[in-house]
ZATORGU-324672 format. One record per residue (C-alpha): residue in three letters; x, z, y. Coordinates in Angstrom, 1 decimal, padded with zeros to 4 digits, m for minus. Layout:
<sites>
site type->ALA	c1->X	c3->Z	c2->Y
...
</sites>
This chain:
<sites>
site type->UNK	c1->024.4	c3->010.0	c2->m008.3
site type->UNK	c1->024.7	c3->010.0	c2->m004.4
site type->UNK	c1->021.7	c3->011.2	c2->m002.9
site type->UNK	c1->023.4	c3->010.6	c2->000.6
site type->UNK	c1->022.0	c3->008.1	c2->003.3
site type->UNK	c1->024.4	c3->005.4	c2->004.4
site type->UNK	c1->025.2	c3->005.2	c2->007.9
site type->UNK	c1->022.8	c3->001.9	c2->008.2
site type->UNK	c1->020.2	c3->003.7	c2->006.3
site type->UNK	c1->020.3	c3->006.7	c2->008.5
site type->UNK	c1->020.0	c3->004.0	c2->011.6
site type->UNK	c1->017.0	c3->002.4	c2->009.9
site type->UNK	c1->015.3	c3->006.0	c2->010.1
site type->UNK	c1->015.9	c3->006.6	c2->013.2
site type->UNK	c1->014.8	c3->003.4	c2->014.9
site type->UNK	c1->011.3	c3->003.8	c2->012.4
site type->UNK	c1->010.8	c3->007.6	c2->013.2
site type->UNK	c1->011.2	c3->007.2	c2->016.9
site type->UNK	c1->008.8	c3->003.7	c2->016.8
site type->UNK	c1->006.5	c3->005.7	c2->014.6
site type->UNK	c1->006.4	c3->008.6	c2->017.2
site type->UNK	c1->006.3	c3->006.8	c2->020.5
site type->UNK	c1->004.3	c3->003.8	c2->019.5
site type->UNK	c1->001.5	c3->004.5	c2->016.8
site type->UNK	c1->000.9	c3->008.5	c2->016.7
site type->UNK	c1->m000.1	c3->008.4	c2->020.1
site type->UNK	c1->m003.3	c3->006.0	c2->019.4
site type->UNK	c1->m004.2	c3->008.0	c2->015.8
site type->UNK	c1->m007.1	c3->010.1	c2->017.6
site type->UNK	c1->m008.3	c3->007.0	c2->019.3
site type->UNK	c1->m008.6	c3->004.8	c2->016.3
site type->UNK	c1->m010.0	c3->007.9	c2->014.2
site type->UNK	c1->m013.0	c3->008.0	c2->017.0
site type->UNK	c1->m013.8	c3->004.3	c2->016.9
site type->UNK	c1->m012.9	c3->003.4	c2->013.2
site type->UNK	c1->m011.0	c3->000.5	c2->014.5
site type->UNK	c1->m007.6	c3->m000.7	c2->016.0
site type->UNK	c1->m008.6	c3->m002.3	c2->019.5
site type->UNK	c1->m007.7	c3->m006.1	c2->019.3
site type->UNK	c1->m005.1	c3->m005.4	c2->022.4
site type->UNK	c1->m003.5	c3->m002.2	c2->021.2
site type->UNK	c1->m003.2	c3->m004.0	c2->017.4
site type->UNK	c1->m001.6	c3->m007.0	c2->019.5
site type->UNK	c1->000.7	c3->m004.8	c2->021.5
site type->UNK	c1->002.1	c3->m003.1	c2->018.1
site type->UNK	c1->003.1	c3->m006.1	c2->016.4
site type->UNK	c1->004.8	c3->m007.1	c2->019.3
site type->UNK	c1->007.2	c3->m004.5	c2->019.8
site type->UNK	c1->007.5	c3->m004.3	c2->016.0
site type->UNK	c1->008.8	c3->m007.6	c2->015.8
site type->UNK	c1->010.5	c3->m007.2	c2->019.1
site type->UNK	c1->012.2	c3->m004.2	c2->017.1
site type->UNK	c1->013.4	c3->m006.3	c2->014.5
site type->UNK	c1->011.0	c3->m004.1	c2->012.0
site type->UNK	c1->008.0	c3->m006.4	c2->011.2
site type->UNK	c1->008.9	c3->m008.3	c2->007.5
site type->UNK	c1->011.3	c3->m006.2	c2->006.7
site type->UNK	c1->010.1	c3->m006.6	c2->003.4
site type->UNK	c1->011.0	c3->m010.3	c2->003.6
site type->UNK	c1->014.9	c3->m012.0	c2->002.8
site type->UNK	c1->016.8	c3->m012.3	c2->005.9
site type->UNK	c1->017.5	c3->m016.3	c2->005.1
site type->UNK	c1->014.0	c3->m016.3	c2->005.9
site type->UNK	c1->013.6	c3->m014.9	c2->009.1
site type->UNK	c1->012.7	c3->m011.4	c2->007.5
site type->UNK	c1->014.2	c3->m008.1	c2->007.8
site type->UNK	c1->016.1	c3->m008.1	c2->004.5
site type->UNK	c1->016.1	c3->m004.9	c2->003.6
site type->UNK	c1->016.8	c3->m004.0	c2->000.2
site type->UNK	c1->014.2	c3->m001.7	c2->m002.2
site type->UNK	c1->016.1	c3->001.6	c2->m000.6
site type->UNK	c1->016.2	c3->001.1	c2->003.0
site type->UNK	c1->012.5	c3->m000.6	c2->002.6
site type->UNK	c1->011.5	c3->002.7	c2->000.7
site type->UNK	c1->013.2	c3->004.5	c2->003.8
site type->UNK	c1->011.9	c3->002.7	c2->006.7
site type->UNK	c1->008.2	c3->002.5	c2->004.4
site type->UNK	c1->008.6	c3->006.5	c2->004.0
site type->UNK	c1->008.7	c3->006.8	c2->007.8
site type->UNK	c1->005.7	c3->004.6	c2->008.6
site type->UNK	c1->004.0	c3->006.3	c2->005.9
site type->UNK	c1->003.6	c3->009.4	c2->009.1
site type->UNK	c1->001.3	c3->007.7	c2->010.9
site type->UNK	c1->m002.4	c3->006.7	c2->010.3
site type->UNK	c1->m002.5	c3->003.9	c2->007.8
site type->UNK	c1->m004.5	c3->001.5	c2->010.3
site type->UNK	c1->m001.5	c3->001.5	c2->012.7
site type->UNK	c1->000.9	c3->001.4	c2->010.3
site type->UNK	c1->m000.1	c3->m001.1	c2->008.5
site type->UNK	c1->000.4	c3->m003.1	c2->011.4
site type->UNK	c1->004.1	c3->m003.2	c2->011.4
site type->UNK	c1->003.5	c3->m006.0	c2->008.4
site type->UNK	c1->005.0	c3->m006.5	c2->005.1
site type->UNK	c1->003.6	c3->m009.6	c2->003.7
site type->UNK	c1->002.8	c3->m009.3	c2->000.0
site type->UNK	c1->006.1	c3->m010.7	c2->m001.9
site type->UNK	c1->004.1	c3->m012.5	c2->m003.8
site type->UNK	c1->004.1	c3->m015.4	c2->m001.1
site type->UNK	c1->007.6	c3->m016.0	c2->m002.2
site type->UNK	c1->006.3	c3->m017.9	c2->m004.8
site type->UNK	c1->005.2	c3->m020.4	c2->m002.1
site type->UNK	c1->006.4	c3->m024.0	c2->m002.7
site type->UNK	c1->006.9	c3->m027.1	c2->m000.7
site type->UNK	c1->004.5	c3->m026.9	c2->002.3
site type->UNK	c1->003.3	c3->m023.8	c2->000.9
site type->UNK	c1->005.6	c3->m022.2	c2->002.8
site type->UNK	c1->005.2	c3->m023.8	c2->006.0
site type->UNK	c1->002.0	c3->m023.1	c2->006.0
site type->UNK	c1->001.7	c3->m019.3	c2->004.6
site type->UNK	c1->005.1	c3->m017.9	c2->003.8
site type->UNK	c1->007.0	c3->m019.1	c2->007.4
site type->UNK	c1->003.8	c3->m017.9	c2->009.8
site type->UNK	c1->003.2	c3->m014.6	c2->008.3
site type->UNK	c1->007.0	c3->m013.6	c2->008.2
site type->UNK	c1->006.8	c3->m014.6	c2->011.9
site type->UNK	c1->003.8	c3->m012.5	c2->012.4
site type->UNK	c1->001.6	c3->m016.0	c2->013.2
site type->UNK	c1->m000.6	c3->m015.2	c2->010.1
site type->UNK	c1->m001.5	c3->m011.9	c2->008.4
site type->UNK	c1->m002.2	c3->m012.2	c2->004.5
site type->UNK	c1->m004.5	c3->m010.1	c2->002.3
site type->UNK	c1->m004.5	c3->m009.6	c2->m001.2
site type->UNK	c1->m007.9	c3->m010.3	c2->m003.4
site type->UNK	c1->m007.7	c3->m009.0	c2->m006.9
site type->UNK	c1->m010.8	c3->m006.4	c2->m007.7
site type->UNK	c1->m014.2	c3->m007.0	c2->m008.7
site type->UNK	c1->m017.4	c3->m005.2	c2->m009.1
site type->UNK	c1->m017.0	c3->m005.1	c2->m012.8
site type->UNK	c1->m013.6	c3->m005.9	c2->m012.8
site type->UNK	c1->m011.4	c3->m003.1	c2->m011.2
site type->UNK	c1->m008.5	c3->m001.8	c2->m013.2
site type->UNK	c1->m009.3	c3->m004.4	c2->m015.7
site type->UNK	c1->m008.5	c3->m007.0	c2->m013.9
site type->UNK	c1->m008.4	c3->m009.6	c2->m017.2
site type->UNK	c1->m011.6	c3->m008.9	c2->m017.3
site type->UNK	c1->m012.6	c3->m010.7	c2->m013.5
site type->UNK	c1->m015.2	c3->m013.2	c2->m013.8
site type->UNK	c1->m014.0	c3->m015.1	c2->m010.6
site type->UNK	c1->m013.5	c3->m018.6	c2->m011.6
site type->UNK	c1->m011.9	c3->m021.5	c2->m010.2
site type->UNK	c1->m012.8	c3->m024.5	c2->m012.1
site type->UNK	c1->m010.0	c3->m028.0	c2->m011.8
site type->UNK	c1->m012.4	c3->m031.1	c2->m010.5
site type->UNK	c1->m009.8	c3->m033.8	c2->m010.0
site type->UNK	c1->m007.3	c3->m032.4	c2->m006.9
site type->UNK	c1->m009.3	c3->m029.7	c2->m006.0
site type->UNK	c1->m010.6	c3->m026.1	c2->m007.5
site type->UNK	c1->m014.1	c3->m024.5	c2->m006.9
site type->UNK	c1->m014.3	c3->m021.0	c2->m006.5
site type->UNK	c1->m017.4	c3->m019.2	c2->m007.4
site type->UNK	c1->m017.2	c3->m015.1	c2->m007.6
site type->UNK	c1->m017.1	c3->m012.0	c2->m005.5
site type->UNK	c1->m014.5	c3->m009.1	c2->m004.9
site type->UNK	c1->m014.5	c3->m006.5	c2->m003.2
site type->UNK	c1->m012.2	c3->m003.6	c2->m001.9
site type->UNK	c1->m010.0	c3->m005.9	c2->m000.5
site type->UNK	c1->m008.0	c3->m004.1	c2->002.5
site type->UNK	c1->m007.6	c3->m005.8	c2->005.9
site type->UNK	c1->m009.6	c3->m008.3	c2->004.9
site type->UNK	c1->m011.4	c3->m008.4	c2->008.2
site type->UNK	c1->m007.9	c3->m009.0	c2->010.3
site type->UNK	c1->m006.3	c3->m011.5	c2->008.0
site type->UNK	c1->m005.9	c3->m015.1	c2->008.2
site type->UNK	c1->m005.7	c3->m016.1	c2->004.6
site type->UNK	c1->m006.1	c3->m014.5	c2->001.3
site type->UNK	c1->m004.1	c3->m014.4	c2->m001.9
site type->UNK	c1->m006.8	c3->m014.8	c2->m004.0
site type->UNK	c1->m006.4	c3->m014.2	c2->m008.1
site type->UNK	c1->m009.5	c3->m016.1	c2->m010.0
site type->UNK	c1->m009.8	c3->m016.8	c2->m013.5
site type->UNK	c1->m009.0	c3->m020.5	c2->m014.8
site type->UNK	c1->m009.3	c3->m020.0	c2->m018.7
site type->UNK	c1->m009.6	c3->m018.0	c2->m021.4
site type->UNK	c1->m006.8	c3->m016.6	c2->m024.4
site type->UNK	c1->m008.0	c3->m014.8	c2->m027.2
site type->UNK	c1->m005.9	c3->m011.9	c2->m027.7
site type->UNK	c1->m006.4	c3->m009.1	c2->m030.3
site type->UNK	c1->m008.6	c3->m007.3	c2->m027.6
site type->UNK	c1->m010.6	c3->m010.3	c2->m027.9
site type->UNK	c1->m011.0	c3->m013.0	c2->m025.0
site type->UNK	c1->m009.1	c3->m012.0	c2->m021.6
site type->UNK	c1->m009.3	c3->m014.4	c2->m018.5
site type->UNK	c1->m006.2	c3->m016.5	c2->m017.5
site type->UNK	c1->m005.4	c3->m015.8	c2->m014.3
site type->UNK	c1->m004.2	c3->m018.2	c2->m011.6
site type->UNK	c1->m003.0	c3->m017.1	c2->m007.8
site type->UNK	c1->m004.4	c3->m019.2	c2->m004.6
site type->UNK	c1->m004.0	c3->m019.0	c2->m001.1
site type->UNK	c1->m007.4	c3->m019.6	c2->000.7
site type->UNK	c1->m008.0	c3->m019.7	c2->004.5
site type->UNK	c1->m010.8	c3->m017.6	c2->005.9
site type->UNK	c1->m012.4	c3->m021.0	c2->007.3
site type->UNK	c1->m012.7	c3->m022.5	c2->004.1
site type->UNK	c1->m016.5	c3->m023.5	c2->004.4
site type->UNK	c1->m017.8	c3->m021.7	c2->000.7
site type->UNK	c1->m016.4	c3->m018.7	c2->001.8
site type->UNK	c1->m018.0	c3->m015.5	c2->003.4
site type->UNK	c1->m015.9	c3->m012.4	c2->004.4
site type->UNK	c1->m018.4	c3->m009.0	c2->004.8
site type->UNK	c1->m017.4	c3->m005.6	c2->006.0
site type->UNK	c1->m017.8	c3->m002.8	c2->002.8
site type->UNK	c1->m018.9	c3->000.8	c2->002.5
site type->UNK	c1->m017.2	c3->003.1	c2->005.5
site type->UNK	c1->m014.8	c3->005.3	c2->003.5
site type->UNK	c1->m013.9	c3->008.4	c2->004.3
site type->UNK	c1->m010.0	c3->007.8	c2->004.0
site type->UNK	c1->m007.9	c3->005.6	c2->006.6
site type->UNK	c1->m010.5	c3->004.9	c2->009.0
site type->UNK	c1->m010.0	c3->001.9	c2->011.3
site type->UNK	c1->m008.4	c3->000.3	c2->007.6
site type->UNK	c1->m011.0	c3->m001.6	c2->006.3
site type->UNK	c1->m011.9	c3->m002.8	c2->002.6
site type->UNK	c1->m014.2	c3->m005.8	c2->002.5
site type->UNK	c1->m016.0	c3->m008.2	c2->000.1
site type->UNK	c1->m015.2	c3->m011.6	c2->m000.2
site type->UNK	c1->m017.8	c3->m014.0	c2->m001.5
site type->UNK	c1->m017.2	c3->m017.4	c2->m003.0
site type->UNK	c1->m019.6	c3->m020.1	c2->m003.5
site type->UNK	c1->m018.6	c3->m023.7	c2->m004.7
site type->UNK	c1->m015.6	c3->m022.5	c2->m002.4
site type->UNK	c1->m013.4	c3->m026.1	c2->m002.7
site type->UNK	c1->m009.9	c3->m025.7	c2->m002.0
site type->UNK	c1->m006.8	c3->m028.7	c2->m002.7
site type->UNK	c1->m004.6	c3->m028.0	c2->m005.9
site type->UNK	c1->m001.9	c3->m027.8	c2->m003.2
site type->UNK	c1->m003.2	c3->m024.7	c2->m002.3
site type->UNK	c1->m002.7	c3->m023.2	c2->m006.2
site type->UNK	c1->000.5	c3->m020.4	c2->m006.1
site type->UNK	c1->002.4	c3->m020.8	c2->m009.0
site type->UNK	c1->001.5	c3->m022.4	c2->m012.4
site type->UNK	c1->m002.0	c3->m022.5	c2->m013.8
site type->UNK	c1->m002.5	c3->m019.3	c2->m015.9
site type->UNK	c1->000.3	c3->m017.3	c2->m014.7
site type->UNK	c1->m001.3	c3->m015.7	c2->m012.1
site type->UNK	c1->m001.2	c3->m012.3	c2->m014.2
site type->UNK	c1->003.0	c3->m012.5	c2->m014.0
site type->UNK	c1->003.0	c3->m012.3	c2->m010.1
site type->UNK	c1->000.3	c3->m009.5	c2->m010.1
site type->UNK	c1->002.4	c3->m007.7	c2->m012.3
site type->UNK	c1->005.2	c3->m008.7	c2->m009.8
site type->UNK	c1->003.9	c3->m007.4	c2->m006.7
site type->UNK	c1->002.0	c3->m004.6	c2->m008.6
site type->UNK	c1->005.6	c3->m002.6	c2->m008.9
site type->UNK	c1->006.6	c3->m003.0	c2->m005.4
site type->UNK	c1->003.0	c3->m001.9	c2->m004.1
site type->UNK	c1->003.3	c3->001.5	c2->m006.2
site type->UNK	c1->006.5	c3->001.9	c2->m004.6
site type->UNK	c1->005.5	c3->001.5	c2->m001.4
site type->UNK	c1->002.4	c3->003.8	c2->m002.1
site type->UNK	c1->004.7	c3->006.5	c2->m003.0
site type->UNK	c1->006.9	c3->006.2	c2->000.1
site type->UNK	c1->003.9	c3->006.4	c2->002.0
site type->UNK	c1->002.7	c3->009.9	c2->000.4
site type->UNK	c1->006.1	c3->011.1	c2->001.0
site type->UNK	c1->006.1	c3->010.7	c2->004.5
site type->UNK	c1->002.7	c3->011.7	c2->004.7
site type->UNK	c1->003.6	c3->015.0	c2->002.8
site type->UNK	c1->006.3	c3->015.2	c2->005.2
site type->UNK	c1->004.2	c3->015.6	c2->008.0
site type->UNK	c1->001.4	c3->018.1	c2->006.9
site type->UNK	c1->004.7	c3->020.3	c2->005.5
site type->UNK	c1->006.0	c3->020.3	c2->009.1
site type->UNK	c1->002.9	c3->020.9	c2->010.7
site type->UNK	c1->001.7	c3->023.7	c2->008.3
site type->UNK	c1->005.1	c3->025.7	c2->008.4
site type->UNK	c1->004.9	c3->025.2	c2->012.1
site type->UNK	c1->001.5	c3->027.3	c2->011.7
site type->UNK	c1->002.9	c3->029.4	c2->009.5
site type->UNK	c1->005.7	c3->030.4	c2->011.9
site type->UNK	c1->003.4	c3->030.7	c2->014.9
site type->UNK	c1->000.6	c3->032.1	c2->013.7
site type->UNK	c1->m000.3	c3->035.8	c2->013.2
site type->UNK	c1->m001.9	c3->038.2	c2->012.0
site type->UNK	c1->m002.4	c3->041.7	c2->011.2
site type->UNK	c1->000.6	c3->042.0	c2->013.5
site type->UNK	c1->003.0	c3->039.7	c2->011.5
site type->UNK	c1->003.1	c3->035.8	c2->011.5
site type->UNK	c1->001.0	c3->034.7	c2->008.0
site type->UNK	c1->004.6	c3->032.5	c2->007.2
site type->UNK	c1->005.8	c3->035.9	c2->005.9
site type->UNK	c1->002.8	c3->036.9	c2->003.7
site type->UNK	c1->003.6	c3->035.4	c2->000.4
site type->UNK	c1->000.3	c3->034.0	c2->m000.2
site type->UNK	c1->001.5	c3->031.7	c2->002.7
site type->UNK	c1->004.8	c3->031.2	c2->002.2
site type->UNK	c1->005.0	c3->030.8	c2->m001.9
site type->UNK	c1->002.0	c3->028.0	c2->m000.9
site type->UNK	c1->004.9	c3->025.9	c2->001.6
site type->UNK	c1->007.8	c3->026.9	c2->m000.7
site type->UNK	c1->005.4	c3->024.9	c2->m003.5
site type->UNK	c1->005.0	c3->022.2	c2->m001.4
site type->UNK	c1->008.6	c3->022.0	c2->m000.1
site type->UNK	c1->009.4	c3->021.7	c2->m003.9
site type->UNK	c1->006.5	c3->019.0	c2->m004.9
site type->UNK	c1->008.0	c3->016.8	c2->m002.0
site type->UNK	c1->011.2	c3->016.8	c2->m003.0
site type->UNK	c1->010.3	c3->016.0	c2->m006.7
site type->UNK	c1->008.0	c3->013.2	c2->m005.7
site type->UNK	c1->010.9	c3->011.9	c2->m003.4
site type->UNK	c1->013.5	c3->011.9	c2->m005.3
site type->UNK	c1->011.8	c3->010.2	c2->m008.2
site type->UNK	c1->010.8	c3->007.4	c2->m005.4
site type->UNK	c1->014.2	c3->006.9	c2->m004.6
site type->UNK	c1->015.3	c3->006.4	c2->m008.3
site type->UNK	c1->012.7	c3->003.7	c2->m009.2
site type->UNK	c1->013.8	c3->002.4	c2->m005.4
site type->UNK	c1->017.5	c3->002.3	c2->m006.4
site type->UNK	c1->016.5	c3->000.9	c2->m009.8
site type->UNK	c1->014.6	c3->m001.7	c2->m008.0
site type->UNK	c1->017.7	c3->m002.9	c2->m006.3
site type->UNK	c1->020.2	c3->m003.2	c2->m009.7
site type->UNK	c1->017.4	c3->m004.9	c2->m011.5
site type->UNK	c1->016.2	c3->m001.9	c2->m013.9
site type->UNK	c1->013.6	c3->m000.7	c2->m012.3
site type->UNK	c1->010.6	c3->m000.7	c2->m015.0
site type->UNK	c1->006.8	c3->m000.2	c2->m014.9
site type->UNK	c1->007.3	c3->003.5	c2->m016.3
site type->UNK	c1->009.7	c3->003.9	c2->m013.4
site type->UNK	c1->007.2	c3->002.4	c2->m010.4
site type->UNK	c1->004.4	c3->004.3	c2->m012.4
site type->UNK	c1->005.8	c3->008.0	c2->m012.1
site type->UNK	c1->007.0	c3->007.3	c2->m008.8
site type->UNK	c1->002.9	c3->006.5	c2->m008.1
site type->UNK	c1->001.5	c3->009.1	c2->m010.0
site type->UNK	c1->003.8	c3->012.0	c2->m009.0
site type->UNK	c1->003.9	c3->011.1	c2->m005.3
site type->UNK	c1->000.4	c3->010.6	c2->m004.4
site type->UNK	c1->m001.1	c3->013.5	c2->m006.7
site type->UNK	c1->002.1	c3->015.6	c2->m005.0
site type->UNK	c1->000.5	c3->014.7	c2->m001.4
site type->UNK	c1->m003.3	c3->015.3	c2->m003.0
site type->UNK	c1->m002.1	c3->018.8	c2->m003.9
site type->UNK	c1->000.4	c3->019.6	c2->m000.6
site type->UNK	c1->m002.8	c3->018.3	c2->002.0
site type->UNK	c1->m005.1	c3->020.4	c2->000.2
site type->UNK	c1->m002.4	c3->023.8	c2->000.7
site type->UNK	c1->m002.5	c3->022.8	c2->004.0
site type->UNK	c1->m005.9	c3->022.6	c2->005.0
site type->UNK	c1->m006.0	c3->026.5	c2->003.3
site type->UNK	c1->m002.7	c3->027.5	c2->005.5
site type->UNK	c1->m004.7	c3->027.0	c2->008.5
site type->UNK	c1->m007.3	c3->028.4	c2->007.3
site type->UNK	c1->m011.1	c3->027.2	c2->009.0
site type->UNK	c1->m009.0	c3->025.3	c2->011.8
site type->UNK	c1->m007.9	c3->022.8	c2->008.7
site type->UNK	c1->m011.2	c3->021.6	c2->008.6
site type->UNK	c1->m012.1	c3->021.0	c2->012.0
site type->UNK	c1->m011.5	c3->017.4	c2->013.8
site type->UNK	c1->m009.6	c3->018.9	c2->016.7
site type->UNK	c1->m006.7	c3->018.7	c2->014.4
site type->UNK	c1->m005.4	c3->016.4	c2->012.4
site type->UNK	c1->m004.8	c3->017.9	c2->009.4
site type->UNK	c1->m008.6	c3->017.2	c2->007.9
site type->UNK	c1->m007.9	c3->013.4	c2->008.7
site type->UNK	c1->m004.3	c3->013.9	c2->006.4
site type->UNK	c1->m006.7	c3->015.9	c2->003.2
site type->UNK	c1->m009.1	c3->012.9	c2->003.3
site type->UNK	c1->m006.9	c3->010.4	c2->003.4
site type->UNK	c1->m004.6	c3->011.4	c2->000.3
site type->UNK	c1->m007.7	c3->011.1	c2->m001.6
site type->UNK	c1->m007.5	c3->007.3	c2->m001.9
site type->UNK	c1->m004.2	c3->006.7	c2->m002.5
site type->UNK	c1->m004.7	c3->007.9	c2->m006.4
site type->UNK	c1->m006.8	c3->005.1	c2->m006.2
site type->UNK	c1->m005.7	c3->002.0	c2->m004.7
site type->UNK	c1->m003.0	c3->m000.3	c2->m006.4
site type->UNK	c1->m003.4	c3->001.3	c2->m009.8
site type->UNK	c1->m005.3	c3->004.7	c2->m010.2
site type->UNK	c1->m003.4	c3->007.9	c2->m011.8
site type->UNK	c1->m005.2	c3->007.1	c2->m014.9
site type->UNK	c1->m003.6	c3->003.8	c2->m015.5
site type->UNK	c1->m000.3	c3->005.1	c2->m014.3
site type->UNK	c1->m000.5	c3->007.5	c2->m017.2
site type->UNK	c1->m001.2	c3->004.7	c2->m019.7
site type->UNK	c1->001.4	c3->002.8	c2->m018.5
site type->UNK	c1->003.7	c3->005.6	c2->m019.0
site type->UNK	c1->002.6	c3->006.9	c2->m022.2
site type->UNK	c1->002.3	c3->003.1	c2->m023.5
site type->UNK	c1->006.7	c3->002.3	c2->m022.7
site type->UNK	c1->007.0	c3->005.8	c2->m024.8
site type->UNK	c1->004.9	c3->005.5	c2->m027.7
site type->UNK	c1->005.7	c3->001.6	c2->m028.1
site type->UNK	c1->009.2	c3->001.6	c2->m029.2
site type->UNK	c1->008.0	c3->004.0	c2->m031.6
site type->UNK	c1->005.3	c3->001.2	c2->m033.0
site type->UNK	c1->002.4	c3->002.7	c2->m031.6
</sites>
């Protein structure tokens, strides 16, 4: 296998590094203070993003997006993935899962939000329903042309900024030898729909200035027009997006891990004591040679499912390892660092506290570690009939 960058792909990561270090590191301490991204400074990013040819990236060039395939994405994502998740974030890649739009779906959703007119959000997780998610009790009920939308969810990111949300609600019921599970259905719904009530959640102590909200629907009515995909296939595109998302959470903890590494063998070389820098005690420098090790292991099993991604291989064992190994990998390397520098890890003068506490959600989000280990032990044990 060639493990080599391209020459493009080299180009990509260079134009994202240099746009990640002149244009969003800057503002990280600013939006860490005020828990938010100022409307002007959020305006500001997205227009040199796009002016940099790096907002939809995600998206197929015939479009009017980037084009990028799985690899350079998984590049140009790993890069982003340096900076504070509220900024970042802001250099949009609407969900694939709007190229199911249809007809004037995609004039409407698809079109605008590649063109960075209308920002999308993604509503899948309940109360009572959070890896479970056959188990939501959100319901959209057919009356004539229209649905009617009655249910809550919550922890649904960027909620607060978006225009419209991809909203998965239950339409039916299968049995199935777990007993009933909920059809699923996908919908795009405009924050103005009357019925519908957007609230900010909990403050979390990861990603500040990156909010999770809870959406509330009652007798929500929305046209059939506005239904994505068939009626009771809803679970096929989650399923579809779900493998990209992990992806992208795992080029994200790479990048991250990236970062604390450089910074904490920076302190390792600078620092010293009892007359010697502490790089060169090997309590310190087993610690970075560990997490040197763990980063390249998490990476290179990124760039696998990535390159699997783009022959049309790539399989939910593949996207799940990548998940699992790379965010616990970043858990693991944030916490070493915090203990390289010692007191000074924990204090808000440096970043380095923010990077610990943010690596905490991301064995969380978009599939927690636990159900990337089922789906990992499930594609070994079932050829076996187990």
């Amino acid at each position: 296998m060639d493990f080599e960058p391209t020459d493009e792909q080299r180009m990509i990561v260079d134009t994202v590094r240099k746009f990640v270090t002149t244009e969003l590191e800057p503002y990280e301490d600013e939006v860490e203070r005020l828990d938010e991204v100022p409307e002007a400074l959020a305006a500001q990013i997205r227009g040199k993003a796009l002016e940099a040819g790096l907002y939809a990236a995600n998206m197929p060039e015939e479009l009017g997006g980037g084009g990028l395939d799985a690899v350079a994405m998984t590049l140009a994502e790993r890069e982003l993935g340096r900076a504070s998740y509220a900024l970042q974030s802001l250099v949009a890649r609407p969900s694939n899962i709007l190229q199911a739009c249809e007809g004037e779906q995609r004039e409407r959703y698809l079109l605008p939000a590649i063109r960075g007119e209308r920002h999308d959000c993604l509503a899948m997780t309940e109360p009572e329903a959070g890896s479970d998610v056959r188990s939501m009790t959100t319901r959209a009920v057919r009356d004539g042309e229209t649905y009617v939308i009655n249910g809550t969810k919550h922890f649904i990111s960027h909620a607060d900024v978006a225009d419209f949300v991809i909203l998965f609600a239950a339409t039916g019921t299968e049995q199935t030898p777990r007993g009933p599970k909920s059809l699923i259905t996908g919908f795009l719904v405009d924050f103005d729909t009357p019925g519908l009530d957007v609230r900010r959640g909990s403050a979390c102590v990861s990603h500040r200035g990156y909010h999770q909200c809870e959406l509330s629907f009652t007798d929500c009515r929305i046209p059939a027009a506005q239904r994505l995909g068939a009626e009771g296939h809803g679970f096929g595109l989650m399923g579809e997006w779900l493998g990209a998302s992990r992806l992208s959470v795992a080029a994200t903890s790479v990048g991250r891990g990236h970062r604390v590494l450089e910074m904490a063998t920076r302190w390792a070389a600078e620092r010293t004591q009892f007359g010697r820098t502490i790089g060169r005690f090997q309590g310190i420098g087993f610690q970075l040679a560990d997490m040197a090790t763990e980063l390249a292991a998490a990476e290179l099993l990124t760039f696998r499912a990535a390159a699997r991604l783009d022959r049309g291989t790539m399989t939910d064992q593949d996207a799940a390892m990548a998940k699992l190994y790379a965010s616990e990998a970043l858990g693991r390397i944030t916490d070493k660092a915090v203990q390289i520098f010692g007191g000074m890890g924990l204090m808000a003068e440096l970043p380095i506290e923010r990077f610990w506490r943010d690596a905490r959600v991301e064995r969380i989000w978009d599939g927690t570690s636990e159900i990337q280990r089922h789906i990992i032990s499930r594609s070994l044990l079932r050829p076996l009939g187990s």
